[in-house]
C-alpha positions in Angstrom: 149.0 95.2 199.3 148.0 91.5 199.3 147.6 91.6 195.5 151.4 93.1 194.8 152.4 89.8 197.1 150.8 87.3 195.0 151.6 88.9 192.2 155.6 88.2 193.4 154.5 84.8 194.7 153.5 83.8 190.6 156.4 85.9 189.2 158.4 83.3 191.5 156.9 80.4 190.4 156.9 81.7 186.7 160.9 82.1 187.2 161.1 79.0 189.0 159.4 77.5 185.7 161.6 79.1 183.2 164.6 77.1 185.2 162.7 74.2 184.8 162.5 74.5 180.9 165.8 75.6 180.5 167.1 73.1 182.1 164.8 70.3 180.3 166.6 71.7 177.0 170.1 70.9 178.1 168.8 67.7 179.1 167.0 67.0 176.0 170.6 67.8 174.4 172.0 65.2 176.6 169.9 62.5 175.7 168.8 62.2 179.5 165.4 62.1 178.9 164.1 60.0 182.1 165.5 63.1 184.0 163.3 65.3 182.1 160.5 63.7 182.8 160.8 64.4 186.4 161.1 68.0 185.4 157.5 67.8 183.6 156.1 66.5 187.0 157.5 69.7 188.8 156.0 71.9 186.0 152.9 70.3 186.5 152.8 71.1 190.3 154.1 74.9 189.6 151.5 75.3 187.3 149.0 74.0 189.8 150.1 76.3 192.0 150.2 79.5 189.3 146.3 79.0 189.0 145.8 78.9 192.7 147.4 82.3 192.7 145.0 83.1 190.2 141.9 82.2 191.5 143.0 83.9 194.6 144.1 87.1 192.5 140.2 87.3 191.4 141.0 88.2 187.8 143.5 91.2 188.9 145.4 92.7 185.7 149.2 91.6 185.6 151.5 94.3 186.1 154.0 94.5 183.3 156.5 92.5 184.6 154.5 89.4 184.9 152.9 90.0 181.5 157.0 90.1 180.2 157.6 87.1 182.0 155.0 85.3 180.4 156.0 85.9 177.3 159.5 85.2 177.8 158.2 81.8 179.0 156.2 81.0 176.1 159.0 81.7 173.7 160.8 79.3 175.9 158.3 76.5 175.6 157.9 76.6 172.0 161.1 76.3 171.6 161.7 73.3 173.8 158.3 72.1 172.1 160.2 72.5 168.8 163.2 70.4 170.2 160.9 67.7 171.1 159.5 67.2 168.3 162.6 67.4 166.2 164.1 64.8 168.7 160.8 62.7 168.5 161.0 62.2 164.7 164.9 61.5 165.3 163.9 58.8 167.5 161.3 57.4 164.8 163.6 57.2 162.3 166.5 55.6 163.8 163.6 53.3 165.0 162.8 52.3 161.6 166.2 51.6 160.5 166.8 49.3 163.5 163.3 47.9 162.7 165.0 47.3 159.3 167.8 46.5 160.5 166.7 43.6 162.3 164.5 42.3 159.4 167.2 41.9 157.4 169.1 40.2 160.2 166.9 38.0 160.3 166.1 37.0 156.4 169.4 36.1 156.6 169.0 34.1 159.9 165.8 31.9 158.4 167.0 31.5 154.9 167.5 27.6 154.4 169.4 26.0 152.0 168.7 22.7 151.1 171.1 20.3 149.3 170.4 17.8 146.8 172.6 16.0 144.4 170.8 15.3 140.4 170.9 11.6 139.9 170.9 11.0 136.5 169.4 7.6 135.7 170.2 7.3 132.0 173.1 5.0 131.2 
């Protein structure tokens, strides 16, 4: 009987982490990236508490429903994964063009002209 409630205490935690990734991904659409962040954090202490379970589960099979769950889940990660990366090399490149950007600014900003005037000493 204590097994089938741990086993609903992770399937709660697992759910509770697949909110947590779906919403990072509409985050990560809105650019709101700091938010996410904080979202990681909470992942981190759900995950904590998902291997507490475990060690207190001793090893005990999954029942089908967490095993589903779990795989639901790590579709949902790789996909965010994905989007992060995508968003990552996005970021780089626009990084590079300001980079550039900002080169040529400024070879324009130090280029010195210097006047002079050709005296011609012949009469």
């Amino acid at each position: 009987m204590m097994i089938n409630s741990l086993h609903e205490q992770k399937l709660s935690l697992l759910e509770q982490f697949g909110e947590f990734t779906l919403e990072q991904l509409r985050l990560l659409e809105a650019g709101k990236y700091e938010e996410m962040l904080t979202l990681f954090e909470k992942k981190d202490i759900l995950i904590k508490m998902i291997d507490e379970l475990d060690k207190q589960l001793d090893f005990a099979p999954n029942p089908e429903e967490l095993l589903e769950k779990l795989k639901e889940l790590q579709a949902l990660n790789k996909q965010l994964e994905e989007k992060l990366n995508s968003t990552k090399t996005a970021i780089g490149e626009k990084l590079i063009e300001l980079q550039q950007g900002k080169q040529s600014k400024n070879m324009y900003q130090h280029y010195i002209q210097t006047e002079g005037a050709f005296i011609d000493k012949r009469q």
